[in-house]
Each structure stands twice: as structure tokens, then as C-alpha cells.
N, C-alpha and C positions, 0 to 999 in steps of 0.2 A: 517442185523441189527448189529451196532457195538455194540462189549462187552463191559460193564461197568467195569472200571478197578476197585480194591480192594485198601488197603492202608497199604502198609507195612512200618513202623518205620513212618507215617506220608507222606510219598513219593505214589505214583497211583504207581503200581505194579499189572501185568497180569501173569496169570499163564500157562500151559501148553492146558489145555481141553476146552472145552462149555462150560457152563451150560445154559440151558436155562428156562427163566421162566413164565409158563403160567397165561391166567389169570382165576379161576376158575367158573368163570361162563360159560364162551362159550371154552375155550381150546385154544385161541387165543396166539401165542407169544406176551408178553409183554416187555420183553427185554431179556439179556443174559450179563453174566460176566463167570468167570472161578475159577477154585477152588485153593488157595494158595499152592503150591508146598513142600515138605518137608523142600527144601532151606528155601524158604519164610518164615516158619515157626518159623524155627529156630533165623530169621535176626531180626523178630519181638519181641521174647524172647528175646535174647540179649541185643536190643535196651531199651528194657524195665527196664529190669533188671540192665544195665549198669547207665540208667539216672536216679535212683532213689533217688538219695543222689540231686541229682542235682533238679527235681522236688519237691522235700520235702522243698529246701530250698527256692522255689518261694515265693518272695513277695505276699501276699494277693492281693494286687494292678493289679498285673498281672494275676492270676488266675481269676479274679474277673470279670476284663472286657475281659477276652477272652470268656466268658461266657454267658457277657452281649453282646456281638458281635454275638456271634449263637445263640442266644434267640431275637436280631434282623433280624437277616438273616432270620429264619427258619419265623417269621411273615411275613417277605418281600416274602418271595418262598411260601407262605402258601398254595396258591394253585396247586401248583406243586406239594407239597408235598403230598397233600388230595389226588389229581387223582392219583400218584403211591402207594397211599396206597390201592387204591381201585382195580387197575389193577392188584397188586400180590398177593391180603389176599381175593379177594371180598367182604371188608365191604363195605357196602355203605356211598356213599362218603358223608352222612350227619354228616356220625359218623367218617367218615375220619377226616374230617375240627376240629368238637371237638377234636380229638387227636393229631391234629398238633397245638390247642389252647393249649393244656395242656400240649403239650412238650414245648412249648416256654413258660410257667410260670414253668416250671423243672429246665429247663436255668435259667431263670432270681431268681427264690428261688435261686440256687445253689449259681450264684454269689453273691447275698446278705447274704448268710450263711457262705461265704468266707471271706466275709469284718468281720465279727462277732465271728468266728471261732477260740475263745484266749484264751479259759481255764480258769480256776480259780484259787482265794486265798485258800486257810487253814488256818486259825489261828491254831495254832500247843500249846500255853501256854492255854489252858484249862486244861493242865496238866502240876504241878512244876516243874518238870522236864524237861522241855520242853520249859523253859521261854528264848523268847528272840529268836525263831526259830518262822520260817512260811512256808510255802509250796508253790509251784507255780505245779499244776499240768494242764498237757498240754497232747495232744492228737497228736499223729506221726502213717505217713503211715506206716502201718506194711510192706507193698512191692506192689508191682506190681498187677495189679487184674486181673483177667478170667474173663470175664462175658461172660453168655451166656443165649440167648434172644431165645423167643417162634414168632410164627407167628402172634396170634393172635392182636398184639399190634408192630408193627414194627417199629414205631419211639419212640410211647412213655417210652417203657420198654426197650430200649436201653441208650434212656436218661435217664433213672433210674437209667443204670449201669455207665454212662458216666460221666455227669452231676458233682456225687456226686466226684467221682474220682479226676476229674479234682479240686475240690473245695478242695480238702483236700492236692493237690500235689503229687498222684500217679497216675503211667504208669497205663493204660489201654489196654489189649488185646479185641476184640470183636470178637466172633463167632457169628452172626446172624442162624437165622432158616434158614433153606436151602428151605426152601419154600419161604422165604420174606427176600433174604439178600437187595434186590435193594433201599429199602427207607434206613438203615444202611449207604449202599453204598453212596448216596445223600448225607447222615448228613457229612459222612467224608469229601465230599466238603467243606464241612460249616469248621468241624474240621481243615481243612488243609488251611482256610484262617487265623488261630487265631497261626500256627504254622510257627517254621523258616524254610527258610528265609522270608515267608510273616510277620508272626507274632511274639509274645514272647512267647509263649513255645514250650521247648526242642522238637525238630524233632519226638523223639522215647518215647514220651509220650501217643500215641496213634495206636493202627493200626487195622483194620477191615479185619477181613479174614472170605471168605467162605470156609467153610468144609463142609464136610457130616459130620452126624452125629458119625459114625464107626471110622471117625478121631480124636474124639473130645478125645480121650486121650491123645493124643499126649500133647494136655495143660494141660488136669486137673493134668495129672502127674508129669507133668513138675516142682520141687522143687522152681526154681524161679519165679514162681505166685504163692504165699503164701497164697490168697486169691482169692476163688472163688466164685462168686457173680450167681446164678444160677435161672431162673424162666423157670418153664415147668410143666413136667409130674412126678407125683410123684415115677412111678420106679424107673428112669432114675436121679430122684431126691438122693433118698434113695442110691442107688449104685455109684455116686460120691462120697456119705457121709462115705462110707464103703471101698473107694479106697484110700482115703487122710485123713486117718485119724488124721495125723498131721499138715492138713490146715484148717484155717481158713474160713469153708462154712458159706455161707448163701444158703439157701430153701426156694422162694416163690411158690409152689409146687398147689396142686391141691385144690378144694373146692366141696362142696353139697352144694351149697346156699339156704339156709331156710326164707321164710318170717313165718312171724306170724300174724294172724288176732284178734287182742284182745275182749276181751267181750265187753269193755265203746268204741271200733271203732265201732257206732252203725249207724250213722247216712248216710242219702243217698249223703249226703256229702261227707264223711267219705269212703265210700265203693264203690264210683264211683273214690276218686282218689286212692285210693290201689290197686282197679281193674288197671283203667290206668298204673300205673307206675310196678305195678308187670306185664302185658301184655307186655311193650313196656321192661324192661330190664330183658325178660325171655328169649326175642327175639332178642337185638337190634345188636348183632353182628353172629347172628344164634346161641343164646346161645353159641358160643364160648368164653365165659367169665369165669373165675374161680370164678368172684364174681354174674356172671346171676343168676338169681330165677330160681331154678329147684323144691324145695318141697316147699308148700302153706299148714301150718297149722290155720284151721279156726275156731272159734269158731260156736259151734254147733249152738248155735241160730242164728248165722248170716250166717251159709253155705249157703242156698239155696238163698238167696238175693244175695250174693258175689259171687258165682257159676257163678250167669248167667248174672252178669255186666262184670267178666272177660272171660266168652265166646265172647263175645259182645266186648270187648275190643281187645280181641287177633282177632278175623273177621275184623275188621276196619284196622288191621295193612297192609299194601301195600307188596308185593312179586314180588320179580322180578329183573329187571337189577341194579346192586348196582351204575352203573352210573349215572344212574338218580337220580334226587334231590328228588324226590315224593317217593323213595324206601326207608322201613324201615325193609324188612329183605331182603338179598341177601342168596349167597350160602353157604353152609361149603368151608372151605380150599380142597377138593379132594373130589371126590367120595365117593372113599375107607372109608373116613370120613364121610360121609351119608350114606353109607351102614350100616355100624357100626351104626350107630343111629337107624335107620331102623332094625336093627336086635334086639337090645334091647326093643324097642315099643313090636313089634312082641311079645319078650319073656314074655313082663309084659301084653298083651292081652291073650295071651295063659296060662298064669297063672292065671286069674278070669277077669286083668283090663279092664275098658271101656275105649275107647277113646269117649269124648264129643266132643273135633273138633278135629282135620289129615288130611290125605289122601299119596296119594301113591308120594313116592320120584320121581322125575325128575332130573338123571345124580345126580352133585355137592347138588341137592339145596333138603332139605326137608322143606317140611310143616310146622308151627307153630302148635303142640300139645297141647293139652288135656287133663289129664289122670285123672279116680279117679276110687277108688276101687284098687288101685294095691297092692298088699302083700309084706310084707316088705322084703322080700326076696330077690325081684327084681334086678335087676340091678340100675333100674333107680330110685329107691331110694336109694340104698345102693354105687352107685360110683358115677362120676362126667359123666354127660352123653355129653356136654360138644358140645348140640345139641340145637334147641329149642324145649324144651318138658317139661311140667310143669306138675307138679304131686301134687296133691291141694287132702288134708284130711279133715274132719271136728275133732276136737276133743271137751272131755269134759269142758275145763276151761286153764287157762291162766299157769298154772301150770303143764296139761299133756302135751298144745303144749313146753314148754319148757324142758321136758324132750325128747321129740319126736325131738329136736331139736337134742342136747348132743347125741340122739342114731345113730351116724357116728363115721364112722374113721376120719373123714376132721372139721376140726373147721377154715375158715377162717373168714364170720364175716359171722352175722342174721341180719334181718331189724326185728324190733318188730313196729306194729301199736299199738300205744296207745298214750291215752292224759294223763292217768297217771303217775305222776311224781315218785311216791314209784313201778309201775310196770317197771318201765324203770330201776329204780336202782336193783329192783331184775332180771330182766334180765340181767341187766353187772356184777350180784354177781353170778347168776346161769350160766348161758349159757358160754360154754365151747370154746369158739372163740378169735381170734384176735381182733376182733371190733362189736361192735353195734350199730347200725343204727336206733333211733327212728325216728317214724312217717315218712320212706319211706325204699325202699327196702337196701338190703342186696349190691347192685351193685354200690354205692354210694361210692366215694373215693377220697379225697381233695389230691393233690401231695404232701404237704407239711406234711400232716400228718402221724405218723406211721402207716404202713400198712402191715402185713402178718397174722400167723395163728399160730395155737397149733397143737397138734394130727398128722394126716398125710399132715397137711396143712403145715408142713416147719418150718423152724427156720430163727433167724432173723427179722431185720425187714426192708422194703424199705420206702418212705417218704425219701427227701433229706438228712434232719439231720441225720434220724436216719441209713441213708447208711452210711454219712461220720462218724457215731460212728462205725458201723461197719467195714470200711476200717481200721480204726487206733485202739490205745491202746495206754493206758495213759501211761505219761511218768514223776516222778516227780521229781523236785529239791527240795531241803531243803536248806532256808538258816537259819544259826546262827549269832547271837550275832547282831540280831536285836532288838533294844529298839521300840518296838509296842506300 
């Protein structure tokens, strides 16, 4: 099988070794590329670093439709796209196809945020002293960006880091997960048709490198990427943050996803679609989501009704090959990754909890969980278990689940059920999160919108716009001896 080359300064560039990459359901080679060389690494820095002045000064015009060209392209490859997401993440390619829908509305926001992207007036004579002055304050790439992308999201949380970059006129470096650099890889085709000499931007506005992870200082250290744009695992999060501490990070880091079952969510209405939608996004990527429902706080009069619509709903969900179209849970990303599940279950059964549905792991893939009765102690409420395994409380009122909520380290967002309008606003005054999700779950996330977390869920925020605030910092002029 040939390697898929990588893209250094915007040029296909191969490196010295293999890599090869399986697919995790059956172990099967699904392609192979090679890892960027310390040369390489260095060519892509440079290149980046060098054309920044030069990128910054792009026409809107240009940035705009190179953007809207891979937000074309990537609809036209759509299926091509979905099936390599599925061969190296094992999502199922229902949920592949959604994430190749929503990286081509990433693109297409991005370039329409570019056309828009002009900064403001100040009237500045609100004060005498000041009369006859205005302000133009404007927004400029701070430098060059890092980004470095997780597995479970392989195109779309690349174009989260890409997207916005390009929109604002900064060089971009990409490290992809070394589990899922080949969809990455794919995009930079797209990237390398909107680049010279095919297209209009600068050569070394862009480059894609696989590394191991153990490499990955080599960039974050590196002075000239000034920003680093980072989604993963909150260690690994936290210890960037404490290595550079004079760049400019962003953290979309880990989550506990919480729903909430409200008192007035009473009806069989009501309680059969909560059940559905908390069943199918506890599940829909193996619980590999930072934003999947892991804890289910329920109102006590409604537990035993809600209980046993979402047993009933998580049994209906399909297991098995993520190729197929009829599949809505496939495997975890490795084993090692469902052992780890596996062993957490374990500890919160051996600690009092029941499982109400499970069963025994197979290789990559575990079973859609369960739990109630588990002590809060646990793992599997107390981290991000990052499996599917759902852990569903009864509480006393609408006011303990939201404190039940707050009791994590991770705040990225809650879904609260409710038709009330005064409990929704006291959940987005209370609860301790980046976002709130009325009337469905917690795993709900528009691309345009700002999205990350508080607490140990990250700093920052991703949503197009709110990357390209974070790329840049305002910049202002003052003019005088304006008659306004």
C-alpha cells in the first residue's frame, strides 16, 4: 500500500519511516504515511513564520474563496471523506457523513466571517477632551498557529483549527492524532488546491505533519507559533499550559457530560424523547465525545418511568461494524481504550453499582452501559470515562440535580429538559459550564457558535468567530482632528 505523503510549507513531503494505520474494528491496514523528519519540521516553521506579514496582508477576497473552494471540494469528496473517517476512528460512517456535513459548513462560516471580518468605530468625543478624535479598532494575526487535533473528530476539529486561521490570514502548522492523521492528510489535498502555484495563498501558509505525540514539543516550544490552538485530553492540556507560558493557548480539553431530567419534563412525550436522544448521544461515537451524556440526573418522581424508556432505548441502538449504515455504535479508537472502560465499569460495580444493561467487552468494541447506584467516588462519575456508559441518578428537585451537576472538575456544557422558561434561565445563572442546552442533551453543538468550557474543561473558545478572536488581538488607531 502506498504512503500518503504529508504537507510541508503546502508541498506533499514524505518522511523517513512507516506509519501505518489500522482500522479499529477488525485490525485491518487501512493506509500508511510517515512521520515529518526533524528537517521537515523545521521547513514548516520557517515557512510559516517567514510568510506572516505576507498572509496578514491577504485580501479578504482571497481568503474568502479559498475557503469557499474546500468547503466545495470537501461536499463534492463527501463520501470519500465519511469512509476514511470510518476506517481510521471506527465511527460509524452515519456519523462520519454528519461530520463531513459539518466541516463543509466550518469552511463555508469561515469564508463568510472573512468577507465580514472589519472591526469597529469608537466615537472617542464622549469626552471634551477627546473632541474631534475616533478610533478604528481592528483585529491582527498575533502569528503563526499550532493546532493540534484529537482522534475522535478527524476532519471536523481540524477545520476548527484551519478554517478559522486561514479566515483571519495566519500560517497554520497541524499535528493530527497519530491514530487519525489520514482524513487531515486528505483535507490538505483540498488545502493544496486553494495554494501557489495552483491557487492564491502563500505556499507556507499551511502544513500538515504527523508526529508522535513525544514530538509534539518540538512545536509547542517552538517561539515562532505564538499560538497554540490545542483539543484533547486534559493532562496533556494543562502541561502545554505550564510549558508556554508566554503563548497564547487555547484548551478544548475534557468534559463529564450531564443531562438533567426536570420535574414539569413529565409527559410520555416528554420522557420518550429524552430517553431517545440521551440513549443515542451517550452512544453515538462510543461515547467518545467530550460532549456524549455520561451522568443522567432525574427527577425522583419521574426516575422509574425514564429508567426504563432509556434501557429500552439504549437496547434498540445497533452494535457492530461502523461500516455499515444500519450501525449506531462501533468500536473505541484501540483496545487498550476499552480495556480502560472496562476497568472503570468494574471498579464502580465493585463499589455498590448495578449495571441495568452491559456485558463483556469484545477486543476494540464495548457494550452500551448502564449504571445506577454508583457512589460518587467512582471514576465514572468523577472523570470523563469517554466510553459508552451512562450513569443515571434520581434526585430530589430541579435544584439538587443542578448542583449535582457543578460537583466536577469539567464544566463543558449540560443539556437541561425542561419547558420552563425561568428554569432554563436559572440553569445558565447556575450551572458551572461553557453552554446550556435546553430541551435536549448536553452533545448538541452548532459550528458557528462559541463552544468550550470552564473548570478543567479548557480555556478559550472554538466556533469560527470565536477562533478568529482568538488567533488575533486588537489593534487601534486613533484619528484626530476629525469634525464628527
Amino acid at each position: 500500500m502506498k504512503a500518503t505523503p504529508f504537507y510541508v510549507a503546502g508541498t506533499q513531503a514524505s518522511g523517513d519511516d512507516v506509519v501505518l494505520v489500522s482500522h479499529p474494528y477488525d485490525g485491518r491496514e487501512v493506509g500508511r504515511t510517515s512521520h515529518a523528519t526533524a528537517d521537515q519540521v523545521e521547513r514548516a516553521v520557517a515557512a510559516a513564520h517567514d510568510v506572516a506579514a505576507t498572509a496578514a496582508a491577504l485580501p479578504a477576497h482571497v481568503r474568502a474563496a479559498a475557503l469557499d473552494h474546500v468547503s466545495r471540494r470537501l461536499a463534492e469528496r463527501a463520501e470519500e471523506f465519511a469512509r476514511l473517517i470510518t476506517a481510521e476512528s471506527g465511527k460509524p460512517v452515519k456519523w462520519a457523513r454528519i461530520e463531513v456535513t459539518r466541516a463543509v459548513s466550518t469552511f463555508r462560516w469561515a469564508a463568510e466571517e472573512a468577507r465580514r471580518f472589519s472591526g469597529e468605530l469608537q466615537r472617542l468625543d464622549t469626552d471634551p477632551a477627546a473632541t474631534g478624535r475616533i478610533a478604528l479598532v481592528r483585529r491582527v494575526p498575533r502569528g503563526p498557529v499550532l493546532g493540534i487535533t484529537p482522534f475522535n473528530f478527524p476532519l471536523n476539529l481540524v477545520a476548527h483549527k484551519v478554517a478559522p486561521a486561514l479566515a483571519v490570514g495566519a500560517p497554520i502548522v497541524v499535528k493530527p492524532a497519530p491514530a487519525t492523521p489520514l482524513t487531515a492528510l486528505l483535507l490538505g489535498e483540498l488545502l493544496a488546491e486553494v495554494t501557489e502555484p495552483r491557487g492564491g495563498l502563500p505556499a507556507g501558509l499551511f502544513s500538515v505533519l504527523p508526529l508522535p505525540n513525544d514530538r509534539a514539543a518540538e512545536l509547542t516550544g517552538d517561539p515562532r507559533l505564538p499560538v497554540v490552538s490545542f483539543t484533547g485530553s486534559g493532562p496533556v492540556g494543562a502541561a502545554i499550559r505550564r510549558a508556554v507560558p508566554d503563548k497564547h493557548v487555547t484548551l478544548e480539553l475534557g468534559g463529564n457530560g450531564a443531562a438533567v431530567i426536570c420535574g414539569d419534563w413529565a409527559s410520555d412525550t416528554d420522557l420518550d424523547w429524552a430517553a431517545q436522544r440521551i440513549a443515542t448521544f451517550a452512544n453515538y461515537q462510543a461515547g467518545q465525545s467530550c460532549i456524549a451524556v455520561q451522568r443522567v440526573f432525574v427527577h425522583e418522581r419521574l426516575y422509574d418511568g425514564f429508567l426504563s424508556r432509556l434501557v429500552g432505548a439504549v437496547k434498540a441502538l445497533r452494535v457492530g461494524d461502523p461500516s455499515d449504515d444500519a450501525t449506531d455504535v462501533g468500536p473505541l479508537i484501540s483496545e487498550t481504550a476499552a480495556v480502560r472502560v472496562e476497568g472503570w465499569v468494574e471498579e464502580a460495580l465493585a463499589a455498590g453499582g448495578a449495571a441495568v444493561l452491559g456485558g463483556p467487552r469484545t477486543g476494540s468494541s464495548y457494550p452500551p452501559t448502564v449504571l445506577t447506584g454508583v457512589p460518587g467516588a467512582a471514576k465514572v462519575w468523577t472523570e470523563e470515562v469517554f466510553g459508552p456508559v451512562l450513569v443515571v441518578a434520581p434526585v430530589a428537585d430541579d435544584q439538587a440535580a443542578f448542583a449535582a451537576v457543578n460537583d466536577s472538575a469539567y464544566g463543558l456544557q449540560a443539556g437541561v429538559f425542561t419547558h420552563s422558561l425561568q428554569t432554563a434561565f436559572t440553569a445558565h445563572r447556575t450551572l458551572q459550564v461553557g453552554g446550556v442546552i435546553v430541551g435536549d442533551v448536553p452533545s448538541y453543538r452548532a459550528d458557528q457558535m462559541p463552544y468550550g468550557g470552564v473548570k478543567g474543561s479548557g480555556v478559550g473558545r472554538e466556533g469560527v468567530r470565536s477562533a478568529m478572536d482568538d488567533y488575533t488581538e486588537p489593534r487601534v488607531m486613533v484619528l484626530t482632528g476629525i469634525d464628527l
